[in-house]
C-alpha positions as CSV (number, residue, x, y, z in Angstrom):
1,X,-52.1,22.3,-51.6
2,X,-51.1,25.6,-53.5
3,X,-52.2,25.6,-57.1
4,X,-48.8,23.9,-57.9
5,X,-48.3,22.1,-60.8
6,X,-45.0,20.5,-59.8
7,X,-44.2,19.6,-56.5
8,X,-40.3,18.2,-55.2
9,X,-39.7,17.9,-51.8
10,X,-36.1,16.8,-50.4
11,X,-35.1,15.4,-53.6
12,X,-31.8,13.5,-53.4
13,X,-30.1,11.7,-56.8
14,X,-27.0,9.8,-57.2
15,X,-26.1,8.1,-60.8
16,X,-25.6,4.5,-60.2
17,X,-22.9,3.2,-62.6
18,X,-20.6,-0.2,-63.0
19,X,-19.2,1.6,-60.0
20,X,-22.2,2.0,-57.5
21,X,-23.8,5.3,-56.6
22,X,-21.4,8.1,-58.2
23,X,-21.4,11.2,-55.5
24,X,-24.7,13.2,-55.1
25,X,-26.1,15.5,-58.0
26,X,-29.3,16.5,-56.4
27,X,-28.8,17.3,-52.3
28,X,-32.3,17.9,-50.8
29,X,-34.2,20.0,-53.6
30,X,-37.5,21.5,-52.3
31,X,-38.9,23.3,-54.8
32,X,-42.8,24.1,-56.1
33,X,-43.9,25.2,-59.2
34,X,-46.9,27.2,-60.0
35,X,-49.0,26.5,-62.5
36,X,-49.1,29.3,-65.4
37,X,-45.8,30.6,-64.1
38,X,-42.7,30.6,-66.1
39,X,-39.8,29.9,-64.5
40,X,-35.9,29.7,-65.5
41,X,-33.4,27.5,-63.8
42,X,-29.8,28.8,-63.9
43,X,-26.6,26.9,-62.9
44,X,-23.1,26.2,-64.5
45,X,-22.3,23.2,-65.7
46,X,-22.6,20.6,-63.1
47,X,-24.9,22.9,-60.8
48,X,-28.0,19.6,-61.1
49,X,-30.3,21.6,-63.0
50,X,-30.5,19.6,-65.9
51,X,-30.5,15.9,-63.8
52,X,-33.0,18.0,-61.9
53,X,-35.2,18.7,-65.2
54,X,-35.0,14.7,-66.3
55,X,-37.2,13.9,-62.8
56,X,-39.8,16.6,-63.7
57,X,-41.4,14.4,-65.8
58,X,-39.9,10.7,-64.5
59,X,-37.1,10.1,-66.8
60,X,-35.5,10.3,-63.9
61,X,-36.4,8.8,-60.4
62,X,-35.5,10.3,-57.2
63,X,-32.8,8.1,-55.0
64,X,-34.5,10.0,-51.9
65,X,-37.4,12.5,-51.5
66,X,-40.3,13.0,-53.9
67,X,-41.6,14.6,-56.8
68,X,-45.4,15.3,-57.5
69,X,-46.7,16.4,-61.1
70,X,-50.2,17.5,-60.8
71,X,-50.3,15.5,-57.2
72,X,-49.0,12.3,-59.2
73,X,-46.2,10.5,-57.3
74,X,-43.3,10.0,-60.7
75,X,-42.5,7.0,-58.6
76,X,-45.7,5.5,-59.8
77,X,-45.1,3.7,-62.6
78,X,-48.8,3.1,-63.4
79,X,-49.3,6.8,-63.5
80,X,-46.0,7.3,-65.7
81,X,-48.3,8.0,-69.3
82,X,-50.3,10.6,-67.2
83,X,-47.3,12.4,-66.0
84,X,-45.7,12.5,-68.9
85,X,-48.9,13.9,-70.9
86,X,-49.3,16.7,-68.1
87,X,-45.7,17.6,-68.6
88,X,-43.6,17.8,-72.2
89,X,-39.5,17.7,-72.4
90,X,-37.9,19.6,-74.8
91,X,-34.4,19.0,-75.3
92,X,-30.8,20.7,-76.4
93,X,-30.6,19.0,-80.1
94,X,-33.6,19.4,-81.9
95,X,-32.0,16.5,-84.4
96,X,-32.2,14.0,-81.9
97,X,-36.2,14.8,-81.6
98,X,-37.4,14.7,-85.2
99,X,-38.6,11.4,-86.0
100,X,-40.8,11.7,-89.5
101,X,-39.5,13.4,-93.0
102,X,-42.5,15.9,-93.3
103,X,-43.1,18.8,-90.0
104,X,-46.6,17.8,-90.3
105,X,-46.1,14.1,-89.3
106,X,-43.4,14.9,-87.1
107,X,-45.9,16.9,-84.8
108,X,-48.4,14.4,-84.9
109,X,-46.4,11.6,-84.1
110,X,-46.6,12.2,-79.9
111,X,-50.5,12.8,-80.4
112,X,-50.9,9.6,-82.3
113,X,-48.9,7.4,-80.2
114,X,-51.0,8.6,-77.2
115,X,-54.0,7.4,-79.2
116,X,-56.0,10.7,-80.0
117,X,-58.6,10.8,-82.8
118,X,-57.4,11.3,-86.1
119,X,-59.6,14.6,-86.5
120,X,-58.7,15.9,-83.5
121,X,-54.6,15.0,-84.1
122,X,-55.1,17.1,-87.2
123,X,-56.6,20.3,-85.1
124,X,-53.6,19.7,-83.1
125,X,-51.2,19.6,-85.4
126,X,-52.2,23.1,-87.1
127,X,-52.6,24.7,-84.1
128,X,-49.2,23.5,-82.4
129,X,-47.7,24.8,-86.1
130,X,-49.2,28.1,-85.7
131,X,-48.1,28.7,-82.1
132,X,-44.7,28.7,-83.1
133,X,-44.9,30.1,-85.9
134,X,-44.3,27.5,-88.4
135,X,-47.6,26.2,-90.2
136,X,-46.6,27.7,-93.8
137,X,-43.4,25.0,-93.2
138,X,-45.9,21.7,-92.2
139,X,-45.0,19.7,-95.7
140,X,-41.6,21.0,-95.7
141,X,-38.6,18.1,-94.8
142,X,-37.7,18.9,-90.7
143,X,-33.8,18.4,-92.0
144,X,-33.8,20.9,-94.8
145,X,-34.6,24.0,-91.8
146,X,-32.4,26.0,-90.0
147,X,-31.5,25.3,-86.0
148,X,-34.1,27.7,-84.8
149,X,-37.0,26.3,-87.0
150,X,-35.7,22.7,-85.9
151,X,-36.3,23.5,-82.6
152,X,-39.6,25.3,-83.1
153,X,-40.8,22.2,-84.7
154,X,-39.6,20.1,-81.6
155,X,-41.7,22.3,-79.3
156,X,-44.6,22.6,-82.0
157,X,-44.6,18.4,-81.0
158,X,-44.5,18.7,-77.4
159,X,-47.9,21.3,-77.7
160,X,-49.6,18.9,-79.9
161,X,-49.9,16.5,-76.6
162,X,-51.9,19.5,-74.6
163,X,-49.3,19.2,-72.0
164,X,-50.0,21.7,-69.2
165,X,-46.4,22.2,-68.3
166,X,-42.9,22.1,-70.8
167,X,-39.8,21.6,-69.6
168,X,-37.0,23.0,-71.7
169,X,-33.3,22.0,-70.9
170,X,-30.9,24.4,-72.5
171,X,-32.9,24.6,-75.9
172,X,-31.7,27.1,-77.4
173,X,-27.9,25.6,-76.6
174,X,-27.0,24.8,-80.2
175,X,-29.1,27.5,-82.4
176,X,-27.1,31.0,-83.6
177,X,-28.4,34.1,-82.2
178,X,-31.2,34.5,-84.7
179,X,-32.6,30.8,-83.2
180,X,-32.4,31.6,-80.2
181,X,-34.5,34.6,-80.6
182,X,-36.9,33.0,-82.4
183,X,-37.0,30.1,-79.8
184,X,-37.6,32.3,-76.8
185,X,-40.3,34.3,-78.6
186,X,-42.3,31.6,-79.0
187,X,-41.5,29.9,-75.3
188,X,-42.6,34.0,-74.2
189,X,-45.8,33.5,-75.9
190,X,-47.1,30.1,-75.2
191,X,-46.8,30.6,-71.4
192,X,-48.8,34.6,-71.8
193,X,-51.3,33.5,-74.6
194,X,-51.9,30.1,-73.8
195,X,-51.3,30.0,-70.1
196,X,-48.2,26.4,-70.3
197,X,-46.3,26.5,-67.7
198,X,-43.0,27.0,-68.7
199,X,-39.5,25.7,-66.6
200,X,-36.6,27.0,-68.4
201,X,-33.3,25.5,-68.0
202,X,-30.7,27.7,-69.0
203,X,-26.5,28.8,-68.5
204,X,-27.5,32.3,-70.1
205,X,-28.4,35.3,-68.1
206,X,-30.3,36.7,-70.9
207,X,-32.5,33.8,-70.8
208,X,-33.3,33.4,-67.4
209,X,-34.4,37.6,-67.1
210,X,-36.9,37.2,-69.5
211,X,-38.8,34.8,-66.3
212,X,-41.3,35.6,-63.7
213,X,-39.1,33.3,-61.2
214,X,-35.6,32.7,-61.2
215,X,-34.2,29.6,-59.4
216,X,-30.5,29.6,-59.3
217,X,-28.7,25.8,-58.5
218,X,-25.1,25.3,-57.5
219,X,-23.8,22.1,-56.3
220,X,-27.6,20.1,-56.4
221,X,-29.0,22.8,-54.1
222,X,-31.3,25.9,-54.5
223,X,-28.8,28.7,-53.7
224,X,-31.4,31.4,-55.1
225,X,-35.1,31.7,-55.6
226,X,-37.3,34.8,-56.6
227,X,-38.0,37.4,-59.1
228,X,-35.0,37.9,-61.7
229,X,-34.6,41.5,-61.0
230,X,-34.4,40.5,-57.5
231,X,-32.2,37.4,-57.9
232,X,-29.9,39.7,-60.4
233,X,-29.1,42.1,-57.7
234,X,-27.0,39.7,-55.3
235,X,-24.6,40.3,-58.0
236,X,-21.0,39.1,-55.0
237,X,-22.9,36.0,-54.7
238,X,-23.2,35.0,-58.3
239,X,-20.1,35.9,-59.2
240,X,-18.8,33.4,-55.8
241,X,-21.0,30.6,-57.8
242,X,-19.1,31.0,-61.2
243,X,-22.1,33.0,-63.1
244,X,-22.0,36.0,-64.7
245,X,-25.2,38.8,-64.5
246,X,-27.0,40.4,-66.9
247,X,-24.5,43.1,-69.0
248,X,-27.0,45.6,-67.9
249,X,-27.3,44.8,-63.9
250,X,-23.1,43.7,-65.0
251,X,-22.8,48.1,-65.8
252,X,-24.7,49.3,-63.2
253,X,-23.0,47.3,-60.5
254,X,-19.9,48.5,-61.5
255,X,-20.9,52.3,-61.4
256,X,-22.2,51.8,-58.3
257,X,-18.7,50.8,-57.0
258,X,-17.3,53.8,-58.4
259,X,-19.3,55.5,-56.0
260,X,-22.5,56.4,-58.5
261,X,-25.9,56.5,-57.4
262,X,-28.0,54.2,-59.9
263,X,-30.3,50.9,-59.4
264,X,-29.3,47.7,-60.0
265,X,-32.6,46.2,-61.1
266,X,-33.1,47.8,-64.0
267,X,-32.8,44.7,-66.7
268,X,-34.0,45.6,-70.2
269,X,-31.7,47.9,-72.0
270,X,-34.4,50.2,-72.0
271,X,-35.0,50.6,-68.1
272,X,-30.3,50.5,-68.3
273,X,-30.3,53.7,-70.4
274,X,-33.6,55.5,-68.3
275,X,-31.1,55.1,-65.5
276,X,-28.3,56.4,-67.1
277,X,-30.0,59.0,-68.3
278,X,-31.5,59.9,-65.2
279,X,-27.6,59.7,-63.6
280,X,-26.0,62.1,-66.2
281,X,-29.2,64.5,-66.4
């Protein structure tokens, strides 16, 4: 074994409904996941990347293949506490995830019903707060904050049960631009300072650059895997799946079919304007 943290092999999933199986979502997924890494998984609606999230920590269970967390089978259901302690969901609407009327008890709420010692839920607690940035808030009210803070909040309780991976699907999907910075600084910086392994499951190019590993889903299938300034450059084939690129990798590519000589992996704006500059010098 690889020092993987998650582990699918062939994984198939169909819905069952009133009407039987619905058509495949998930079409033979092999996929493994490093632990420490921080990896984003982009698709368009409908690609399976968020069906695909829901079995990474057994909310959902494969209808063929298997997924391993930390070498734990998720089709195990005596090992489904374990799983879900090694690896925390965070969702879309951080309404849906607040459960008490003060931050403070809202973080400790996971911890508590997990059974951890009251002294040590309280270490916990302030240290989840001051991950994300949002310790001088613990006795405020969860509904009185903005979108951004909500959702900081939400991830300041999935921290408080010492998970060693977090899956986010689309978390910053309902939070104005300023929340969504603030929600992606503080993903950035729990996978860097404190080492979680982070899976990212996003629609925005913007989002998924800021990974290590890109993984790109269309149709329930892995249709592109590897660094995102790698990934970013098969800009033809993206474009055939429905996504957009990066607006920097979106400007070079188009210079370069005017005929100008300039790479298509520089992402940041920064590394966009060195090459411009560079071009017009």
């Amino acid at each position: 074994m690889s020092n993987a943290i998650i582990e699918i092999r062939d994984l198939h999933f169909s819905y069952t409904g009133a009407e039987g199986a619905s058509p495949s979502v998930l079409n033979g997924v092999n996929l493994s996941i490093e632990e420490g890494s921080f990896v984003a998984v982009l698709g368009h609606n409908g690609s399976g990347k968020s069906t695909l999230a829901k079995h990474l920590n057994a909310i959902l269970l494969p209808s063929g293949g298997a997924v391993y967390v930390a070498g734990m089978d998720t089709a195990d259901e005596s090992l489904l506490l374990d799983i879900r302690r090694t690896v925390g969901m965070v969702f879309q609407n951080p309404d849906n995830q607040i459960v008490a009327n003060v931050v403070e008890e809202d973080v400790a709420f996971a911890p508590e019903n997990l059974g951890v010692p009251p002294a040590e839920i309280r270490r916990r607690v302030d240290e989840a707060l001051k991950a994300v940035g949002m310790y001088e808030f613990r006795e405020h009210a969860p509904h009185l904050l903005s979108g951004g803070q909500k959702q900081r909040v939400a991830i300041a309780g999935v921290i408080a049960m010492a998970p060693r991976c977090i899956v986010l699907d689309e978390p910053t999907a309902m939070l104005d631009p300023v929340g969504r910075r603030e929600v992606l600084e503080t993903i950035q910086k729990l996978n860097r300072l404190s080492g979680v392994t982070v899976v990212l499951i996003t629609h925005h190019m913007d989002e998924a650059a800021l990974a290590d590993r890109l993984v790109v889903m269309s149709k329930g299938q892995v249709v592109a895997d590897g660094a995102p300034r790698e990934v970013f450059q098969r800009v033809e084939e993206l474009k055939a799946l429905g996504l957009t690129v990066p607006e920097t990798t979106e400007l070079l590519w188009q210079l370069r079919q005017d005929g100008l000589d300039v790479p298509l992996d520089a992402l940041s704006d920064e590394e966009c304007a060195q090459a411009l500059y560079q071009l017009f010098r």
